[in-house]
C-alpha angles and dihedrals in degrees: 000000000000126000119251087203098045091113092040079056095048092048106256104167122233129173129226140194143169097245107201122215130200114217133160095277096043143270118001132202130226127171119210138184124187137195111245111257135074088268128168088211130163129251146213126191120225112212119195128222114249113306080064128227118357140159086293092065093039095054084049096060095049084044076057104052086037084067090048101266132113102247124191133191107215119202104213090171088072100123123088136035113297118290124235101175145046078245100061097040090063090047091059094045090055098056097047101094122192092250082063096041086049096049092051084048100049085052096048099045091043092047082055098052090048085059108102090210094051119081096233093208097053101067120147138184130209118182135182126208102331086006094064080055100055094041084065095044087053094048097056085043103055136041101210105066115105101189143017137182122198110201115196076327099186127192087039085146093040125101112203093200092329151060105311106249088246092071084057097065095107091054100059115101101177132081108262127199129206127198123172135149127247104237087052109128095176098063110004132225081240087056098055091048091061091046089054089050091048093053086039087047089068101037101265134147118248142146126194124207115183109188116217120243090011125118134174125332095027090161101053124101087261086060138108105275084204092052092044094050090046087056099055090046088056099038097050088044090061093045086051096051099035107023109025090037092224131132109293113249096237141335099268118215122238 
């Protein structure tokens, strides 16, 4: 299986910054990393599950610049004081509705198409958990993205406060790729199947992957390296064929 940090190994260079966005409820954060080069490249936005952003999604984005995109890492829980506590973390996701994830979505997504090294119609979203869900809100939301991947992406068919994702099906105009593993009880196999006919259902473009012996989590750092790595090969191979509009890396198997 190929390496999604070959090129980080061989020394490819690639730039990073903490972009700061302003939204309704203050400052938020958003970490980017870029290819060298004037570009314009394209970009995709990796959204974490619910501890929020951590060295997973970090190491996504620079996976991401590696490949010759401009990859962020946004930090939608950032509301509130610091958490110290499972507690307190579920406290804060329940109180992130979708009006208030759209609206950090809408910020970050807009502050990447006003950069002049980024190709503002060639925008992508990866999520993991809670992220995969939003990735799918988003993409019924929004008519320039040209690629999503929903990873494990639970609540698919909850509202917070809104329409659940799912109701927006006919509205996505994008591919959309779904990996998840067997043994995952927070978001089946079964699930993910509907999820692909719905999407089916109206026309849309969709693969599924569902990775043997895996459950939930299976990008965090807990989580199998093989099957992680597995993931960003066939992430990036979907960006590439469906986003970036390059050759695709391989033909991946089902």
């Amino acid at each position: 299986m190929p390496d999604p940090l070959a090129n980080a190994r061989a020394g490819m260079p690639i730039n990073h910054d903490f972009a700061i966005i302003d939204t309704s409820d203050g400052p938020m954060v958003m970490y980017c990393a870029y290819p060298d080069g004037p570009g314009p490249f394209p970009a995709a936005i990796v959204i974490s599950g619910q501890p929020g952003p951590s060295s997973p999604e970090i190491l996504g984005a620079e996976i991401l610049a590696n490949r010759g995109y401009v990859g962020c890492a946004i930090d939608l829980m950032h509301r509130g004081p610091a958490i110290h506590s499972n507690e307190d973390q579920q406290a804060r996701r329940r109180n992130l509705t979708d009006d208030k994830t759209i609206t950090d979505m809408h910020a970050g997504l807009d502050y990447l198409k006003s950069l002049p090294f980024v190709q503002a119609d060639s925008l992508g979203i990866v999520g993991f958990c809670m992220g995969g869900r939003v990735a799918y809100m988003m993409a019924g939301l929004r008519n320039d993205l040209g690629a999503i991947a929903s990873l494990y992406g639970s609540g698919i068919y909850v509202g917070y406060g809104g329409p659940a994702p799912i109701e927006r099906t006919a509205d996505i105009n994008c591919p959309v790729l779904i990996l998840n593993g067997d043994k995952d009880r927070v978001i089946t196999p079964d699930e993910c199947h509907k999820i692909a006919g719905e999407l089916q259902r109206h026309g849309k473009t969709v693969e599924v992957h569902i990775y043997p012996d895996t459950g939930h989590a299976f990008m965090a750092t807990r989580g199998s390296k093989e099957v992680s790595d597995d993931a960003w090969f066939r992430t990036l191979a979907w960006f590439d064929r469906y986003l970036a509009k390059k050759p695709a890396l391989a033909e991946v198997a089902s």
